[in-house]
C-alpha positions in Angstrom: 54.2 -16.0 -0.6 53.9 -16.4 2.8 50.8 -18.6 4.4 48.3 -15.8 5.6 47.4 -17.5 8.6 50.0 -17.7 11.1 50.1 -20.8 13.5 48.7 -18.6 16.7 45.7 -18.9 14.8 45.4 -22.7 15.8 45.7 -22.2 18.7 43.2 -20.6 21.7 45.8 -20.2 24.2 48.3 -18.6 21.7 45.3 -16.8 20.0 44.4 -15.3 23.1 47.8 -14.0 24.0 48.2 -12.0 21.1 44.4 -10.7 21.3 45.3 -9.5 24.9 48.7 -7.7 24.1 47.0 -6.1 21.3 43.8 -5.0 23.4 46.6 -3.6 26.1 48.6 -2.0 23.6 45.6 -0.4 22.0 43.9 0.7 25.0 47.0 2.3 25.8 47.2 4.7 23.1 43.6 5.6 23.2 44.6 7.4 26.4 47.6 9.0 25.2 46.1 10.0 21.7 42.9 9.0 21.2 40.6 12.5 22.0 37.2 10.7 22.3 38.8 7.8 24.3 41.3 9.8 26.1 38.3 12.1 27.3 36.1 9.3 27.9 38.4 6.8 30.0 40.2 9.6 31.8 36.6 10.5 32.8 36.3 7.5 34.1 39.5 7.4 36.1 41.4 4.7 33.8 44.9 4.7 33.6 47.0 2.8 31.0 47.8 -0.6 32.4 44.1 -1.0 33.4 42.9 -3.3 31.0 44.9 -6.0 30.1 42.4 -9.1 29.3 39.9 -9.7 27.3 37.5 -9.9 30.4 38.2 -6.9 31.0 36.8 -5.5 28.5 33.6 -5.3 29.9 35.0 -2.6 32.4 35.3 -0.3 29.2 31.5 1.7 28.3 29.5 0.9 25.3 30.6 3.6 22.6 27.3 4.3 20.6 26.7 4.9 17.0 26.2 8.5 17.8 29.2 9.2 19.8 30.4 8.1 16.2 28.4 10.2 14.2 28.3 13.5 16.3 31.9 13.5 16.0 34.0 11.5 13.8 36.9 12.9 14.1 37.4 12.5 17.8 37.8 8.5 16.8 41.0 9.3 15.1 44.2 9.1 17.0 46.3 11.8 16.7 49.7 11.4 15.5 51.3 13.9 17.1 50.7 12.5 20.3 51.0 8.8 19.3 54.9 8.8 19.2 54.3 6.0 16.3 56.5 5.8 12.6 55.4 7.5 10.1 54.1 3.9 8.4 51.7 3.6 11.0 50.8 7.4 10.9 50.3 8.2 7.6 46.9 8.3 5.8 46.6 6.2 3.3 42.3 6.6 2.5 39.8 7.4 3.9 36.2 5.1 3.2 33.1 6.7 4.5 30.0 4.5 6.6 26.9 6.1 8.9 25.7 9.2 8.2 26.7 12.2 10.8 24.2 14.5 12.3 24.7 16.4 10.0 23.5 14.6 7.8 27.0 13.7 6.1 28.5 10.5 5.8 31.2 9.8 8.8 34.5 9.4 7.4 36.7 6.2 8.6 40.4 6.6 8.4 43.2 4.2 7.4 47.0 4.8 8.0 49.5 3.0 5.9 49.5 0.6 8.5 45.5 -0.2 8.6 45.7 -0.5 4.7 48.3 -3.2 4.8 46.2 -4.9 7.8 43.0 -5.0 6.0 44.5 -6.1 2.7 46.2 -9.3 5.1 42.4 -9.3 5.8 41.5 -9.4 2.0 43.9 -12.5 1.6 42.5 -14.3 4.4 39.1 -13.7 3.9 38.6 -14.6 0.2 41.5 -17.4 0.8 39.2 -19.1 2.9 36.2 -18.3 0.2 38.0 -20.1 -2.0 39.2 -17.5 -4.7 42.3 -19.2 -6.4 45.4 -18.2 -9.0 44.2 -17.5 -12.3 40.4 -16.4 -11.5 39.2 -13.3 -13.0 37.1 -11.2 -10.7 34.0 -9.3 -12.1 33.3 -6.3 -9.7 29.3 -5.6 -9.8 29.1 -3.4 -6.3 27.8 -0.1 -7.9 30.2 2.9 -8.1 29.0 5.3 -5.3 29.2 8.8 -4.8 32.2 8.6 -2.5 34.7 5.4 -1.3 33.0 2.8 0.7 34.2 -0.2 2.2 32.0 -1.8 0.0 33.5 -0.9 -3.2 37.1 -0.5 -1.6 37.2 -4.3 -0.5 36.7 -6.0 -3.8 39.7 -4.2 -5.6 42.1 -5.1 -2.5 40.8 -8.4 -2.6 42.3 -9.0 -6.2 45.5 -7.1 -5.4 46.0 -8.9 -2.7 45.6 -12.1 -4.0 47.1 -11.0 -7.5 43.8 -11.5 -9.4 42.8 -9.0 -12.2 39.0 -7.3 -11.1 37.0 -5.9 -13.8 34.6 -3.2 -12.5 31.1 -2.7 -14.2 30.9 0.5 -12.2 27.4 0.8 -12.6 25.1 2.9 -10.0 23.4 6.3 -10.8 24.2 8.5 -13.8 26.0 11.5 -13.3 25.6 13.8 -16.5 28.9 16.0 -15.6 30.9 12.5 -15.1 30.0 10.2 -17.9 32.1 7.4 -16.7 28.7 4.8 -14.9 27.5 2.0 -17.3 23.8 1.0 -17.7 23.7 -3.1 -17.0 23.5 -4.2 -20.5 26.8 -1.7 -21.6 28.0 -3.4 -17.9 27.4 -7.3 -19.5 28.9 -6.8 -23.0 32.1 -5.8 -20.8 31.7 -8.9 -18.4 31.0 -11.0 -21.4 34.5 -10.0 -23.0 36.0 -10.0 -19.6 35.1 -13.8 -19.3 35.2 -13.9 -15.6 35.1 -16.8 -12.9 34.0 -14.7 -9.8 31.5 -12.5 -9.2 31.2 -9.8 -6.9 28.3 -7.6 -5.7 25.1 -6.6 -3.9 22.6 -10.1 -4.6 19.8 -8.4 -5.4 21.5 -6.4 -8.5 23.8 -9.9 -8.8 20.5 -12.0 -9.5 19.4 -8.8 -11.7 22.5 -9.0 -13.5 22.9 -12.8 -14.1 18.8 -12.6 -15.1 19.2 -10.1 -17.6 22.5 -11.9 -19.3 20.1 -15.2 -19.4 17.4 -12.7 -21.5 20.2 -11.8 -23.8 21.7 -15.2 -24.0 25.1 -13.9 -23.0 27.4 -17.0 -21.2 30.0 -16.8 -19.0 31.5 -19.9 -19.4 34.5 -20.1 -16.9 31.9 -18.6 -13.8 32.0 -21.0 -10.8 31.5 -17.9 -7.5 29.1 -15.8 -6.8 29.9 -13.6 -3.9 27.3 -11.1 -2.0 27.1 -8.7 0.6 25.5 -5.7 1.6 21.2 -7.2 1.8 20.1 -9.5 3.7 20.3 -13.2 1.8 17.8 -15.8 1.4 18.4 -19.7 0.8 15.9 -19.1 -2.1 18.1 -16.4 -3.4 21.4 -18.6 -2.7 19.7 -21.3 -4.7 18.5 -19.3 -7.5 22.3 -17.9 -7.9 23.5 -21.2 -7.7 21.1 -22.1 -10.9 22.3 -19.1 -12.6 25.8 -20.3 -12.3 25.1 -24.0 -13.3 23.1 -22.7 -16.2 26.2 -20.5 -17.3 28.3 -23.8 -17.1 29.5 -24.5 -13.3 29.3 -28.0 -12.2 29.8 -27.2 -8.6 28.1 -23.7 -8.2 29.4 -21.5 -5.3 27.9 -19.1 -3.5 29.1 -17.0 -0.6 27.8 -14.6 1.8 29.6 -12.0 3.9 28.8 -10.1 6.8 30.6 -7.1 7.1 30.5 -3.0 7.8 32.9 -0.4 7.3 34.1 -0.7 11.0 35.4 -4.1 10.3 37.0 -3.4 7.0 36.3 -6.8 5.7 34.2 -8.8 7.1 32.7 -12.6 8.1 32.9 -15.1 5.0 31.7 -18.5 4.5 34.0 -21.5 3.6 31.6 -23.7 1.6 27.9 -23.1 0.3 25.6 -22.3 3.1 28.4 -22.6 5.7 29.2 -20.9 8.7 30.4 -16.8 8.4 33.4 -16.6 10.2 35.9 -13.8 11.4 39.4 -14.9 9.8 41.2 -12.1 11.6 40.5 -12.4 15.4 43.9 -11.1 15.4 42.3 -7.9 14.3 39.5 -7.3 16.0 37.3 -8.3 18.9 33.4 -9.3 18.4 31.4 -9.6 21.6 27.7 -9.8 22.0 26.2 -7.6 25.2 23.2 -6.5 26.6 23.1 -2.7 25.0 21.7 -1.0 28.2 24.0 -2.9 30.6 27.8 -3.5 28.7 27.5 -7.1 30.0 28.2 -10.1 27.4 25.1 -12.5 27.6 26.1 -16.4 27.6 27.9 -17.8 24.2 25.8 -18.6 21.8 22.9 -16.7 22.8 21.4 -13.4 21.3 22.1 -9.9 21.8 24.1 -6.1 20.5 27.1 -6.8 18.2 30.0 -5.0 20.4 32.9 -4.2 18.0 36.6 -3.6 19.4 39.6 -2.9 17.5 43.0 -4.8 18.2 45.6 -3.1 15.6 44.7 0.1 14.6 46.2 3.3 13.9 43.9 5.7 12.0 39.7 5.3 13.0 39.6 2.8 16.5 36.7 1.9 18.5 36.3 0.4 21.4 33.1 -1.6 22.3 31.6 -0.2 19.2 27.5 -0.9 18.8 27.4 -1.9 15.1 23.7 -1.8 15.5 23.2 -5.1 15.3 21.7 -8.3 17.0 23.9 -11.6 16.8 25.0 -14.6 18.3 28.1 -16.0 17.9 30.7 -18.6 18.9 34.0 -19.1 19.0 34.9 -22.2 16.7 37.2 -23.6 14.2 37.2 -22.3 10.6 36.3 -26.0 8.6 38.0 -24.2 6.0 41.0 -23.1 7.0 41.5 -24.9 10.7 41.8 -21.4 12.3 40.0 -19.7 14.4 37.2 -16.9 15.3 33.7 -16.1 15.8 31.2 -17.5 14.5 27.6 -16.6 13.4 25.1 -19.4 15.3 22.1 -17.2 14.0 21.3 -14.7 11.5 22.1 -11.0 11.8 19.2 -8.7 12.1 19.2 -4.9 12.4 18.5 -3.2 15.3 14.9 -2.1 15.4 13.9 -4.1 12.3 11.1 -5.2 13.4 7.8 -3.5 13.5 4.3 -3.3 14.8 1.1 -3.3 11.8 -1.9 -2.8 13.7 -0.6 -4.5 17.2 1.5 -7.1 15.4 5.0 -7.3 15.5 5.7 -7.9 12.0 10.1 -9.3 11.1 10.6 -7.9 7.6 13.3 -10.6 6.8 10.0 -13.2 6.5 8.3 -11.0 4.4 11.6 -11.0 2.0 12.2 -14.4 2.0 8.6 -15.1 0.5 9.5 -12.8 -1.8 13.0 -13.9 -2.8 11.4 -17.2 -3.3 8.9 -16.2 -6.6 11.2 -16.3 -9.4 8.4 -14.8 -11.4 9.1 -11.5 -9.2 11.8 -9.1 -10.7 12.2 -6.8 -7.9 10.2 -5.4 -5.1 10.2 -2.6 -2.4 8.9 -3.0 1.0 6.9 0.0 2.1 5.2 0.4 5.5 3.1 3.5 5.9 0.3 4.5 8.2 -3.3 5.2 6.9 -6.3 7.2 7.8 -8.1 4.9 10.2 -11.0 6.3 8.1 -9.6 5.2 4.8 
């Protein structure tokens, strides 16, 4: 099998060149067959052959979560009007993010040709996590009500790398479907499984690997534990980290991802508390702006999360607000020599922080504390307002 990362990834002038003929191509066919696009450039008087660098993306508008939302169809391009094969046209899933206003969940679409891309995306990414031949890859995201990115990327992650996955496909009980496990029906499974990777949300991974302690179960080939979809703690790392040693692992791993549904994949870590990194630059575009103006603030400083699609064919965005704030850089992967953006400080959401009586209060504090007392199962944050009188 081929190396997943070709040599342009080494390189920033070569790197760059294929981002920009991708970006021109792309833009290209929003305004031939992309109807929220085409509607929204030609409003603006574009015309293909208008932006052709990346600096030029900042002449493009900020598309918001609710343009997304209100109507997630219009991000679709159409392939009547593409004039594309039918391997780039033909829809191969769809995986559903933010909710509409409807109160539905948007639907994200991938042609034949997105699903190869984001399982070249798979490869990378958990290449560079350091997934090997012969692993055995225990699947403990929850089974949800309908496909998400969340649950989609784990299988395509061992198919891509030709790993068997074991799914505990746990989550809530649905008496006409019989087919979720409780976590202890989820562990004797695991158990006979004998995994080396583990894969899943960390609070419900630390809940898992807890409860096997409790029951004495081992799992004596583990070595990974990789989470995503919560914020993570280095308490939490650590305490996964001792979970794994305590199974047997003499060099722990633990990994953290950033990702969304937008991205397909997401930003990975190399080594243990390492750097998250985009491994396919070649796929998308991460800037970080200044929400109310579209302009990028200075490398390495703070702002929106600006998402923009390279390669697509089913569900593109262009200088999509994740709802995030971020910095990043672009650097070279230790890992794999290649390279991408890179987180310089940690992700928060939009809005996450809050005022109790005049104070701006940053959840993420208040979680770390928590994360830290082992003694603590699990918890819930509520914030509510009171009767002054009370």
């Amino acid at each position: 099998m081929t190396t997943p990362f070709p040599d342009y990834l080494r390189d920033a002038d070569a790197l760059r060149a294929v981002r920009e003929a991708r970006l021109a191509a792309t833009v290209d066919l929003c305004l031939a067959a992309h109807p929220f696009y085409a509607r929204r450039l030609g409003e603006a008087g574009a015309q293909a052959g208008d932006i052709r660098t990346l600096d030029d993306l900042e002449k493009l508008p900020l598309t918001q979560k609710s343009d997304y939302m209100g109507a997630p169809e219009d991000f679709r391009l159409r392939a009547a009007d593409a004039g594309l094969p039918p391997i780039e046209t033909t829809l191969w899933n769809i995986a559903y993010t933010t909710g509409t206003t409807s109160g539905r969940p948007s639907p994200f679409f991938n042609t034949t040709h997105d699903q190869y891309s984001i399982m070249m995306q798979a490869r990378r990414c958990s290449t560079a996590e350091g997934f090997r031949p012969g692993d055995v890859l225990a699947n403990l995201v929850p089974l949800p009500p309908m496909p998400t990115g969340g649950f989609l990327v784990v299988g395509r992650s061992g198919e891509a790398l030709g790993i068997p996955v074991v799914s505990a496909l746990t989550g809530a009980r649905n008496p006409d479907y019989p087919i979720h496990r409780g976590i202890d029906e989820a562990l004797d499974m695991m158990a006979a499984a004998n995994p080396t990777l583990f894969w899943g949300i960390p609070s419900f991974v630390r809940r898992f690997f807890r409860r096997a302690r409790e029951r004495g179960i081992d799992f004596p080939r583990a070595r990974l534990a990789l989470v995503t979809g919560e914020p993570v703690s280095a308490s939490l790392q650590a305490e996964l980290a001792d979970h794994l040693r305590a199974f047997g692992a003499t060099d722990p791993q633990v990994r953290v991802r950033y990702s969304c549904t937008e991205m397909q994949g997401g930003l990975v870590q190399g080594a243990n508390g390492g750097p998250l990194q985009n491994m396919v630059p070649d796929l998308y575009v991460l800037e970080v702006v200044d929400p109310d103006t579209g302009r990028r603030v200075p490398e390495g400083e703070e702002g929106a999360l600006a998402l923009t699609h390279l390669h697509r064919r089913g569900t593109v965005m262009l200088r999509y607000l994740v709802g995030d704030l971020i910095a990043l850089k672009m650097e070279r992967s230790a890992a794999t020599g290649t390279l991408g953006e890179q987180i310089v400080s940690a992700p928060r959401r939009t809005g996450a922080l809050f005022k109790i009586k005049g104070m701006l209060v940053n959840p993420e504090l208040v979680f770390e504390a928590l994360n830290a007392d082992r003694s603590i199962r699990e918890f819930q944050l509520v914030v509510r307002k009171s009767d002054p009188k009370d």
